[in-house]
N, C-alpha and C positions, 0 to 999 in steps of 0.2 A: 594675174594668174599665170603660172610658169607652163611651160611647152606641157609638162607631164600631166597638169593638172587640166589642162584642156581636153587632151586626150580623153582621161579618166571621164569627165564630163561625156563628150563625146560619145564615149561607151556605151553607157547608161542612158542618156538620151535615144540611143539608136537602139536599145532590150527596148526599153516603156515606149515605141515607136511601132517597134515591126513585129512586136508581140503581143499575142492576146495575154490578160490580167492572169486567166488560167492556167498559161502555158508556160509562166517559167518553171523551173524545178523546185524553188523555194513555197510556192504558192502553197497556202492551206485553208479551206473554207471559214475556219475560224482557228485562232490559234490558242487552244487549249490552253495548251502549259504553260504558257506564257501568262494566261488572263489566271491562271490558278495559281501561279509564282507569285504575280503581284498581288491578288486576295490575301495569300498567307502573310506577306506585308504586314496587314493590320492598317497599313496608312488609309486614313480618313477619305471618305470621297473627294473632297475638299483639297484633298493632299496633290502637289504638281508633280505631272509625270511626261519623262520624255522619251518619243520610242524613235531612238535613234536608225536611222536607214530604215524607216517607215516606209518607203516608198509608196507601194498600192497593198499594204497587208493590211486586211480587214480586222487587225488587231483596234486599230481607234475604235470602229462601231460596235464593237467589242464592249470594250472599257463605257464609251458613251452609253450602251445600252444597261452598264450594270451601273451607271452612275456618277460614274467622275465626271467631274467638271471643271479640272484642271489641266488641258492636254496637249502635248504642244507634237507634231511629227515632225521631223528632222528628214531630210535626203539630200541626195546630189540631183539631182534627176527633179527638173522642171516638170516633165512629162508624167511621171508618177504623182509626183503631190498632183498635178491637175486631173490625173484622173481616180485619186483617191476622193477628192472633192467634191468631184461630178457623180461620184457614186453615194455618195453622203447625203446632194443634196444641201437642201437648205441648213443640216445640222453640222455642215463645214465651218459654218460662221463660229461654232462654239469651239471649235480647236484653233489653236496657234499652229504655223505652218511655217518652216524654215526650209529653206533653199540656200544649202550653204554643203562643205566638204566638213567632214567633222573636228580634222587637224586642225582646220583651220577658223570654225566659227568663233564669232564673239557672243558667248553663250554667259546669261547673266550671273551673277558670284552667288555661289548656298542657296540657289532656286528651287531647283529638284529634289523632291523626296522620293522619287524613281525615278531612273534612269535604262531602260531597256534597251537591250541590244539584241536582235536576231539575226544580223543581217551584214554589218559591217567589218567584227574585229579579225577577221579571219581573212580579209580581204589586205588587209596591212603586212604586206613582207619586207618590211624593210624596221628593223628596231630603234631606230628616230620615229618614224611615224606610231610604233605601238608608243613610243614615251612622251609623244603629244596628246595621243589617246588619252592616256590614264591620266595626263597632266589635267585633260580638260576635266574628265570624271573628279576628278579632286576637285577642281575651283567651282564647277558647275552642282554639283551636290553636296544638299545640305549635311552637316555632320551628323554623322548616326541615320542618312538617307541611306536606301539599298541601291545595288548596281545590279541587274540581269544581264548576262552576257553569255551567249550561245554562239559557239563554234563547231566547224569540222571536227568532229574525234579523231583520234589515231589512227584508228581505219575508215575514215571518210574518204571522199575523194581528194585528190589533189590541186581538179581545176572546178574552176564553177563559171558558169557563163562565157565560158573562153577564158579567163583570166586563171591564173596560178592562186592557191590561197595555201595557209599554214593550218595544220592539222595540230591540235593540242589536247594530250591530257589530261585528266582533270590536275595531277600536280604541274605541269606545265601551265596551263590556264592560272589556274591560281596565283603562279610565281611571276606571272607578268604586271599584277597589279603589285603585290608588293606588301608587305607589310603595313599598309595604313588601311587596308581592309581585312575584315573579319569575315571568313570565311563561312557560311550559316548553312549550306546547303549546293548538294553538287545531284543531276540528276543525267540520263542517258536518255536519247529518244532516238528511236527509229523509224523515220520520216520517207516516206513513198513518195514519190516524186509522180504528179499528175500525168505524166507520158513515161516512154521509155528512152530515159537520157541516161547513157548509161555513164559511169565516171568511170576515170582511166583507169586500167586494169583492171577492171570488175570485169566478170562475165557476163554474153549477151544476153540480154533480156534482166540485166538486174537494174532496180529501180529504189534500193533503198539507200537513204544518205545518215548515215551515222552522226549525231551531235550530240555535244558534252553544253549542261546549261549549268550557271553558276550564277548562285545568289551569295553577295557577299551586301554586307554594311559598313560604307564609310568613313571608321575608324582610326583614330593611329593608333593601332595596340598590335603587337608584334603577336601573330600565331602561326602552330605547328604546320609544316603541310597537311593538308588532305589523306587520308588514309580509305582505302576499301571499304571501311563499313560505314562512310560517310557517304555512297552512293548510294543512288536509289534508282533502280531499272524501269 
């Protein structure tokens, strides 16, 4: 593990440390749109799904409560996956649980027929690491599987938990996977943040964080960019 990756670790172990589950900014009681993204799927309960940068989002008990039984969470952060588990309970046993960096896991080939992301791709500033990203989303999902991926919007903030992240719209978003996905749906959410954290430049006491969600299916079939009336507020 390289100097930077330590750190990165480090990081994150010291958030799911010193802070209560409620208290970061990303925190949501249950995550909606996320569990309504994957429903519109269609994929089978049956069908394998990964919710990459899972850490402690009660997205799993989520999915387990409406029936999957395929689940695997993905984080950097020891400290999250163990207190996502302890919150679980004994129905932790029924999820697969990885402890690994995403650039760099060895995640198995055409596994996934979801792939979820709330949490990571916007945390990537550097364009080698977004082209390991997508490299993984290619080998790791199965063909004609979907990808959710949620980032900062355009006027989101620019840091999140101390760290810098990249803001993208939805044609930007779209243009970083690339042509071997089929773009199916692009939606906007405006996300309250549990406290009053405010992001840089916003004014005091503002507490909402702008993000762009994109469902796309893992195709190779070249399409247009995104257009305006593909959004949905």
């Amino acid at each position: 593990m390289s100097d930077n990756d330590m750190e990165s670790k480090k990081h994150w172990e010291r958030v799911y440390t010193t802070k209560p589950v409620t208290g970061v900014s990303w925190y949501q009681e249950h995550s909606e749109r996320s569990l309504r993204l994957i429903e519109a799927t269609r994929v089978p309960k049956s069908g394998s799904i990964i919710d990459v940068g899972g850490g402690t989002s009660t997205l799993v008990d989520d999915l387990l409560d409406a029936g999957y039984r395929d689940v695997s969470v993905l984080d950097l952060s020891r400290a999250a996956l163990l207190a996502a588990q302890s919150r679980l309970g004994p129905k932790s046993a029924l999820v697969h649980w990885l402890e690994a960096d995403i650039t760099k896991a060895e995640l198995p080939t055409r596994a996934y027929d979801i792939w979820h992301d709330r949490a990571v791709f916007h945390f990537l500033t550097s364009e080698a690491d977004c082209r390991l990203y997508v490299a993984q989303v290619l080998r790791a999902v199965k063909p004609g599987g979907h990808v959710i991926v949620a980032t900062f919007a355009e006027d989101g903030p620019t840091r999140c938990s101390g760290l810098p992240v990249v803001r993208y719209s939805p044609t930007e978003l779209h243009g970083q996977f690339g042509s071997s996905f089929v773009l199916l749906k692009q939606e906007r959410e405006e996300h309250r943040t549990p406290y009053n954290d405010r992001p840089i430049g916003a004014p005091s006491g503002t507490r909402t964080r702008r993000a762009t969600y994109q469902r796309s299916s893992a195709e190779p079939q070249v399409m247009p960019p995104p257009t305006a009336s593909s959004m949905t507020r």
